[in-house]
N, C-alpha and C positions, 0 to 999 in steps of 0.2 A: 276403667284403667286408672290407678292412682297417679297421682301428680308426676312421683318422682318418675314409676315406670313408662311415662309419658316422655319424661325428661330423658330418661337412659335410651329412649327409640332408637336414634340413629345409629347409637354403640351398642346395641343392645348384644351384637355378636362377639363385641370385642370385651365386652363386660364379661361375658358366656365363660371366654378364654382365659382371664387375666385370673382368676380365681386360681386355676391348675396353675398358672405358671409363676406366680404367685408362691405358692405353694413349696413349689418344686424350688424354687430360689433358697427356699429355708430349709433345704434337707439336711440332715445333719446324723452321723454317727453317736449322740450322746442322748443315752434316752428319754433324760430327763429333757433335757434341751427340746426334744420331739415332741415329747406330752404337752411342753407350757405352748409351744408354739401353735400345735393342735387345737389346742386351748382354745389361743387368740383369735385363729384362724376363727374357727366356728361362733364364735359371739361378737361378728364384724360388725357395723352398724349401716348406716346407710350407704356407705364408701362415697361418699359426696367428693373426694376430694383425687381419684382414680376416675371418676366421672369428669371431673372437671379437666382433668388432663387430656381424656379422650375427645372429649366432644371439643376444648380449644385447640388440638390437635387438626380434628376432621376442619375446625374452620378452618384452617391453613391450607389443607392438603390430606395426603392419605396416609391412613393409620399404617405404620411399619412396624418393626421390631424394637427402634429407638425408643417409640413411643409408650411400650409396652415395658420396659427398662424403667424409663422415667416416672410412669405411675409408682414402679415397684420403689423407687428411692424417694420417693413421695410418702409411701407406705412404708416402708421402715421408718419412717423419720416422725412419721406421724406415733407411731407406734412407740417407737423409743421414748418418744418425749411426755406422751401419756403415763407408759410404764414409771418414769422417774418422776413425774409429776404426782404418783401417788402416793410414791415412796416418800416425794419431800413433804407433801400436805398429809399424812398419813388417813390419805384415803382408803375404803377397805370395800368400794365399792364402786362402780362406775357404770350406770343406766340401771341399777338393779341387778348387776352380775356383779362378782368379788373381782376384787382384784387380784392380779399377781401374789400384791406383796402380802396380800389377805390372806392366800392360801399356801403359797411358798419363801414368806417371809423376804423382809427388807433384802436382804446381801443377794438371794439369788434375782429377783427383781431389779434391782441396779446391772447386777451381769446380765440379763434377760436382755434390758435396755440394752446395755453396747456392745451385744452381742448383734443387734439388730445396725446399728449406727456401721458396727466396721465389714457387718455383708451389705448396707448400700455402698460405701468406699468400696469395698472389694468389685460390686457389680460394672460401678461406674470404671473404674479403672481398667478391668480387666475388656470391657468393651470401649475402652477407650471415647468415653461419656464424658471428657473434661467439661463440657460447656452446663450440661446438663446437674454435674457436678459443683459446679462452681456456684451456680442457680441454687441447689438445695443446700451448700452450705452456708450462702450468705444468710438461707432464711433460719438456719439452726442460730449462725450469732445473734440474729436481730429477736428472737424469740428470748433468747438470753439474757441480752440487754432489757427487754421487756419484763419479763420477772424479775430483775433483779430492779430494775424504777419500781415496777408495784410496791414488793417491798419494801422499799425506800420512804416509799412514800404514804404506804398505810401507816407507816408509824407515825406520820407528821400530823395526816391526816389534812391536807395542804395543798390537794389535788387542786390545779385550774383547769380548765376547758382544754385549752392548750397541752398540758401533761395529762391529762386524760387521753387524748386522741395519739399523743404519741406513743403510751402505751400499747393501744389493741390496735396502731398501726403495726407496732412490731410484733407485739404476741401473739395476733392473730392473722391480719390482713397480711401478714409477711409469707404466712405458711401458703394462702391462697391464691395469692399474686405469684411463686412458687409452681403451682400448680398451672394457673394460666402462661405462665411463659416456659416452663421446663414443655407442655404440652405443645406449642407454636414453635418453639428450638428442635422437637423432636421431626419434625420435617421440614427444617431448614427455611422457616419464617425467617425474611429481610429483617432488617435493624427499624424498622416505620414500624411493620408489624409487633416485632416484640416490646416496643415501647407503647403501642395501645394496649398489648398485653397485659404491659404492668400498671397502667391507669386503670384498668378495667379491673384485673385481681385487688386492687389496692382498695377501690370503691367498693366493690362486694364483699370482700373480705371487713371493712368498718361496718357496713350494712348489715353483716351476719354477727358480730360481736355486739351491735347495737340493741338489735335484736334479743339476744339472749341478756344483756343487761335488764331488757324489759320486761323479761320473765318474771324477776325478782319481784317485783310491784302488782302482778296479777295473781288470779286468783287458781292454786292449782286444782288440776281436778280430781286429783288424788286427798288432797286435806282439803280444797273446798277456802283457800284462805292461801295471801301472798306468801311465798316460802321465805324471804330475807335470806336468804344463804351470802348472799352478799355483803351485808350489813355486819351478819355472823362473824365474817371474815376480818372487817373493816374493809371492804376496797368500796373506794369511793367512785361511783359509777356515773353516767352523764345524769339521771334522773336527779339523785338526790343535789349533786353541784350545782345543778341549775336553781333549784330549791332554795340551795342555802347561800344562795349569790342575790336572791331577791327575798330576803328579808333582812329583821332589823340584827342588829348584832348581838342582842342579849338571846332573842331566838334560835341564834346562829349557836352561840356560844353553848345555848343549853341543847339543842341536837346532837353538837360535835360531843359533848360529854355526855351522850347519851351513845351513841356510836363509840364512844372509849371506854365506856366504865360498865355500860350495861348490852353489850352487844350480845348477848347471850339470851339474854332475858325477852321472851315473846310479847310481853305486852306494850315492852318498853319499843323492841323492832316494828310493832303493831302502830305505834305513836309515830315514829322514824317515818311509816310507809303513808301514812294518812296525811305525814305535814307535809311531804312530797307531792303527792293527789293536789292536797291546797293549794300547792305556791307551782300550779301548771307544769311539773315537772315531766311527768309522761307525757304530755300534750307537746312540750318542746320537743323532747327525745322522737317521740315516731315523726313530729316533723323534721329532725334533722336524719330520722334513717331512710327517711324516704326521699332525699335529698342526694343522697348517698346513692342509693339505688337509682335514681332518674340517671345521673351522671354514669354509672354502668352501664345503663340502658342505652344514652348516646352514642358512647364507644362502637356497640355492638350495632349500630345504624349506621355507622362509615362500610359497614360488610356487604356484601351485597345477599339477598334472600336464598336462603340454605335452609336445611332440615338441620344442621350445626346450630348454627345462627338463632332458629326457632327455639330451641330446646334453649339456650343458651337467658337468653329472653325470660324465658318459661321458670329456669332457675333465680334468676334476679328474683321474678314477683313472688316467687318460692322463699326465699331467703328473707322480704322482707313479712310476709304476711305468716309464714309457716308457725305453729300452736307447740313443739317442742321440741 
């Protein structure tokens, strides 16, 4: 049994269901509309993020029909914000699948997107999901906020530690912490519980983005050599800030203009990933995501022992050890 399907055990029924119903939430009279969706539907990925609804769910209590609601506005939103995330970075591809806007162009991709965004408002409203609603839209603003500091701040190139963390607090850890508390509101978790909820989402969520910053600096095994997509970008990630915080300033000065003028360039990113290696950069980072992770793991030891609870666990050491 692989890790995840280990992971999905306890929901494993409820994962079964959420697919159809899922589904059936996106029916739609427009046939174009039906094709993209179809689309989406069949090249899902892990659903890490309907798992985590379920199974914080089951920690509370038993899975309902709220809970199955809540995934879905989890999943749209999740969806939505990929879809226009490719459109703005003109991505034309996502895991090796096209994207949307790759195959049916910028304008219907953007509509794609808020076609998804106003059937989660429509769901939550029409079942009268204010709480559950209010929960996924705070995490659409803070995702917002989040790209729009990236931005901000790629250009400075000016990132601290401190603006760093705020960052994949909101970009990422927000969407997660989302997911663990819409899951606990969905059976009527007390105000104690939803508040571990969001400490718990909040740690996981850093630990999974910390995570995939580290990818940058390994070796993939597809080219057999670190990919720098990051660097590509300019976004300044905890690895390299650690780096360039512990050395001298003329080194500093010439990486940072190596990351400005030659980001493009693989031998120059090759220099980038090596002086990182040197100045303990990865060495700091997995010790700070593993930091991140212990403190999740806490959280989930106030629980008392569950098949929830295990799984739960299971995904933490998942999150920090996981290879892509």
């Amino acid at each position: 049994m692989s890790t995840l399907n280990k992971i999905k055990a306890p929901i494993k029924d409820e994962m079964l269901k959420f697919e159809p119903y899922f589904r059936n939430q996106l029916k739609t009279k427009i046939p174009l509309l039906s094709i993209i969706t179809n689309y989406l539907i069949r090249r899902k990925g892990k659903q890490m993020r309907p798992m985590l609804v379920f199974l914080t769910a089951k920690l509370h209590g038993e899975i309902a029909q709220p809970t199955f609601m809540a995934a879905t506005l989890i999943e749209l939103l999740h969806s939505a914000t990929l879809i226009h995330d490719d459109v703005v970075d003109e991505t034309y591809q996502r895991r090796g699948i096209l994207s949307i806007n790759a195959l049916w162009k910028s304008k219907i991709a953007v509509l794609v997107g808020d076609f998804f965004l106003s059937k989660g408002l429509l769901i939550a409203l029409d079942n009268d999901q204010i709480g559950t609603l209010k929960i996924v839209s705070n995490a659409v603003k803070e995702m917002s906020e989040g790209e729009l500091l990236q931005i901000e701040k790629s250009r400075k190139l000016d990132i601290t530690e401190e603006v760093y963390f705020d960052i994949i607090r909101k970009k990422t850890a927000t969407l997660i912490t989302a997911c663990a508390k819409a899951g606990a509101h969905s059976v009527e978790a007390d105000n104690n519980k939803m508040e571990l909820m969001t400490k718990f989402g909040e740690n996981l969520g850093i630990a999974f983005q910390i995570r995939d910053d580290l990818f940058d600096y390994e070796n993939s095994g597809l080219i057999g050599k670190p990919t720098g997509n990051d660097i590509k970008e300019k976004k300044m990630t905890l690895p390299l800030i650690f780096a360039l915080h512990n050395t001298t300033s003329s080194e500093k000065r010439k990486i940072l203009s190596l990351v400005r003028r030659h980001n493009k360039n693989d031998n120059k990113i090759k220099e980038i990933v090596q002086f990182v290696k040197d100045k303990g950069g990865i060495e700091y980072t997995e010790k700070i995501m593993l930091g991140y992770g212990d403190r999740a793991m806490e959280i989930l030891k106030k629980y008392p022992n569950s098949e929830a609870r295990e799984s739960l666990i299971e995904l933490v050491n998942y999150t920090v050890s996981r290879k892509k």
